[in-house]
N, C-alpha and C positions, 0 to 999 in steps of 0.2 A: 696289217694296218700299221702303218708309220705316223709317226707326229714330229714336227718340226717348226719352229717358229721362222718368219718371215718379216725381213726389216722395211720397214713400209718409209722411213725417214721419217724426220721432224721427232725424233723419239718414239713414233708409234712402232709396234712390233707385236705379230698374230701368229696367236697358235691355230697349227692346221692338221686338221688328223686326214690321213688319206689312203687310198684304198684301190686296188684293181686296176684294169689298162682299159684305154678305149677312149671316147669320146669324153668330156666332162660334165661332170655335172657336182655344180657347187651349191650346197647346201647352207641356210643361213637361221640360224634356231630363232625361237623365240623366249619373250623374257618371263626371269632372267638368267636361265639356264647358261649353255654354253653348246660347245661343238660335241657332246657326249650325248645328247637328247638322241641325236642321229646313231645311234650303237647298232639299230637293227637294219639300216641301208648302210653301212659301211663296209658290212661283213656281209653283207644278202643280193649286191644289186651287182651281179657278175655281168660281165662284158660293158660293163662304166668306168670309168676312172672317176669314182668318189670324194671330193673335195669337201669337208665339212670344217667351217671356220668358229672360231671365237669370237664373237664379233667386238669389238673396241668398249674395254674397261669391264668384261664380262670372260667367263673363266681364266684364263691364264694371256688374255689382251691385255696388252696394255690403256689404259684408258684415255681420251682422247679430254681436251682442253674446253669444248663443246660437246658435249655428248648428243647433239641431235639425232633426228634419224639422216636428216640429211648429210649429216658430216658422216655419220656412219658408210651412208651408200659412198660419198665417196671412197672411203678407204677401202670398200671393195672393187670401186673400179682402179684403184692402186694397184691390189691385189693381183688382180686379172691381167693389171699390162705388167706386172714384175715376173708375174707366174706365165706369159706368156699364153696366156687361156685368151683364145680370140673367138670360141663357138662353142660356151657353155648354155647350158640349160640353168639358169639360176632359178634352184625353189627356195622359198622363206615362205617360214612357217610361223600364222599370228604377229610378232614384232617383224622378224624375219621377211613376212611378207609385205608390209607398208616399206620395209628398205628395197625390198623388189621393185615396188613401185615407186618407189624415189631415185631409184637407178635410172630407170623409163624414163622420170618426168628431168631429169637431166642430160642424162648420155642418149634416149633413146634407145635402140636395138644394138649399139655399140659394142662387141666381141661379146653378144649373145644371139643363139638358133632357138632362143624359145625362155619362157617363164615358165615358173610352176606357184601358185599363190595356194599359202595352205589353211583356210579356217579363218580368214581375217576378212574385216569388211573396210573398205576405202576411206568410209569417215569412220568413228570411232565413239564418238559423241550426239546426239539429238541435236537438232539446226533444222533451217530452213530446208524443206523439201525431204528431211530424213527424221521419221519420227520412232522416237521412243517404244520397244516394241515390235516394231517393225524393219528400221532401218540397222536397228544396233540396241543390243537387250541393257548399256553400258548408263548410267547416269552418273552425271558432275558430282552428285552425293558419294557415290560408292568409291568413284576413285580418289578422291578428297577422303574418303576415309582410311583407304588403304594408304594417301600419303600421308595421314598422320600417325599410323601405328605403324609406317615402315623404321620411323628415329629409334622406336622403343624394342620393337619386337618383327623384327624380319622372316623369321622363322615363321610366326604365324600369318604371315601375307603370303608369302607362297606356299605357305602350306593350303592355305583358302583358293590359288590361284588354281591347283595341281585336284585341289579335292572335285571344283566345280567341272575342271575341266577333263575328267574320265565319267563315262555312261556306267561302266560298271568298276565302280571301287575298289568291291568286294574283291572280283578276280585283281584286279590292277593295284593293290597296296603298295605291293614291291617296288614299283617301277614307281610309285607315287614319290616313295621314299626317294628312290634314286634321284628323281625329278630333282627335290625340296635339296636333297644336300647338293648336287652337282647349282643350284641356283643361290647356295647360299658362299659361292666362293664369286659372286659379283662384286665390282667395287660398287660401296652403297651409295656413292653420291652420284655416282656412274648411271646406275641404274634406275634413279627415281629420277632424274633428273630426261633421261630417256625415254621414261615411259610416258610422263607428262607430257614434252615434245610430240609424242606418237598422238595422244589423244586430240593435240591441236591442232592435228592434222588434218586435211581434205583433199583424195586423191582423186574422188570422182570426175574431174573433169581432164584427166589425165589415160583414163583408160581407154575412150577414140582415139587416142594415138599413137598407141602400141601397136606398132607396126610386125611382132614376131610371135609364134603361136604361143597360145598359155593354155596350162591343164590348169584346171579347179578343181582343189580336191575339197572336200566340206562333211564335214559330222553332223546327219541327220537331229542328232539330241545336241548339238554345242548350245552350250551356253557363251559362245563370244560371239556367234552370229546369228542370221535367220533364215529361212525359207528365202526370202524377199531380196536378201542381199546375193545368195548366191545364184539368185533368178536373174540382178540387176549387174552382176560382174559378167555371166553369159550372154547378156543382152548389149551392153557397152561395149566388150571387147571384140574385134574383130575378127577373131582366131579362138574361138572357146573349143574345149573340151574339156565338162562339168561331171564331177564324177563322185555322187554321194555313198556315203559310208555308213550302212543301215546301222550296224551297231557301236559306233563310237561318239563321243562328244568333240571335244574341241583336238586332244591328242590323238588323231589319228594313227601317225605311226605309232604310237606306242599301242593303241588298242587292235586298229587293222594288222599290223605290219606286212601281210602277206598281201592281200590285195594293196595296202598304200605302194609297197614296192613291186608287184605288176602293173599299177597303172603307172606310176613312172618310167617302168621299165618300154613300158609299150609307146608311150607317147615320147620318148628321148630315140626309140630306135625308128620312130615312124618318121620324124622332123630333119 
């Protein structure tokens, strides 16, 4: 595995860990980890060429002047035209995956042969037509909470983020831990700044027009989604292939890793 930072201009500059030869597939974490979350597809998903990024003002990115997601997506489509990647398979996973979808709802299928969406739901929030519960387990209370004890105590926000989001703890401590430090070298203004963006989101009228196939992968037990949503992403998208994960919550590859990386495997060499 090699790591190298890439001058995106305007001052932005991404670190990229990368891995293996073959086709691409660019990896996009969720928050607010970094491009380390991916440890076990970097070293595991042979006959790929591995692309896992930092994404902007999170691990060793530099942070961007608007932190949205959308500014975000664009600095990956930066990314993609400096790095010359014209037929990657972009997966995002959780935040990761709303800038997937923000890639779509700008570039389109633009030097991509497919999506990978991991564990995230389109809206993020309860609204008309998406309830509470059903559309998204998330309320205005809980993240409003978590934005107020991110000033004082960062540590214990992802710590809460990493605990809810492994099925089984017990086994998974270690990698909790990993989680929690690797997310606490975000920039903090960066990141909440971010996440709120993410939650004001609504991508659902975005997914009929995803013109290039997308795998779904989803945590039978997450607590970031539901049944319903990963019913209504196979149902909207054009190109589904839904693929749930009997015993993990929201971190799939950390809990699956074997099967998360034969369905990847199988659906980047099928496309």
């Amino acid at each position: 595995m090699t790591a190298r930072k890439v001058d995106l201009g305007d001052g932005r500059k991404l670190r990229v860990l990368e891995s293996g030869a073959g086709k691409p597939l660019v990896l996009l974490h969720g928050w607010p980890t970094n491009a380390d979350a991916w440890s076990g597809q970097l070293t595991n998903l042979a006959g790929h060429r591995v692309v896992a990024l930092d994404l902007p003002g999170f691990g060793a990115s530099t942070p961007l002047v608007e932190p949205t997601v959308a500014d975000i997506a664009r600095s990956v489509r930066d990314f993609l035209e400096l790095d010359g990647i014209d037929d990657a398979v972009l997966v995002g996973w959780s935040m990761g995956g709303l800038t997937v979808l923000s890639y779509c709802e700008q570039f389109g299928g633009e030097r991509l042969r497919g999506i990978g969406i991991v564990d995230v739901s389109p809206r993020l929030l309860p609204g008309p037509g998406w309830v509470l519960g059903e559309g998204t387990p998330f309320s205005p209370e809980g993240i409003e909470s978590w934005s107020r004890l991110w000033e004082d105590d960062r540590r214990a926000v992802v710590t809460d983020v990493y605990t809810i989001g492994l099925h089984d703890l017990e086994t998974h401590l270690a990698q909790r831990e990993r989680l929690v430090e690797e997310s606490l070298k975000a920039d903090p203004a960066t990141a909440m700044v971010a996440l709120l963006d993410a939650f004001a989101q609504d991508y659902r009228g975005v997914l009929p027009s995803i013109d290039v196939p997308a795998l779904l992968l989803y945590g039978a037990h997450s607590t970031s989604t539901t049944p319903f949503v990963r019913d209504f992403m196979a149902r909207e998208l054009r190109d589904a292939t839904l693929v749930v994960f009997e015993d993990s919550s929201h971190c799939l590859m950390v809990e699956q890793p074997e099967l998360f990386n034969q369905a990847v495997d199988e659906f980047a060499s099928r496309i």
